[in-house]
C-alpha positions, 0 to 999 in steps of 0.5 A: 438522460440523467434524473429522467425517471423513465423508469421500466416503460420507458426504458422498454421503449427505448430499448424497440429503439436501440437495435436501429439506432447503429451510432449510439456508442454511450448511453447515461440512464442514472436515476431514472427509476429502472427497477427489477423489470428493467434489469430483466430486460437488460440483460435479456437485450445485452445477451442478445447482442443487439445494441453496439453500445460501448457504455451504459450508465446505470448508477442511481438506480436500485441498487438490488438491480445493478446488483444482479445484472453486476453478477449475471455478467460477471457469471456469463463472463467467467462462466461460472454459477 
């Protein structure tokens, strides 16, 4: 779904579809215009477990974005703040 510019909405509905989608391993969303909005709904969807991906591409998007979930990550993985 490289260059697609989905964008937040888009990306919000895609992510109604994930849960129910139980194949779906690897998922591409570079430049696709996912903004702050977009990072909040990621990682409010990834800590929830709802999705078996294994990759997600992201690269393209705002680079502030990939940032933060890079760090909301790293954080809940090491656990620390």
């Amino acid at each position: 779904m490289h260059y697609t510019d989905i964008g937040d909405a888009g990306l919000k509905s895609l992510l109604k579809m994930l849960p129910k989608n139980r194949t779906l391993r690897h998922l591409e969303l570079g430049a696709c215009g996912i903004r702050r909005g977009g990072a909040d709904m990621l990682k409010t969807f990834f800590t929830q477990g709802k999705s078996n991906l294994e990759h997600l591409g992201l690269l393209g998007n705002d680079d502030e974005v990939l940032d933060d979930l890079v760090r909301g990550w790293l954080r809940r993985s090491v656990g620390a703040d």
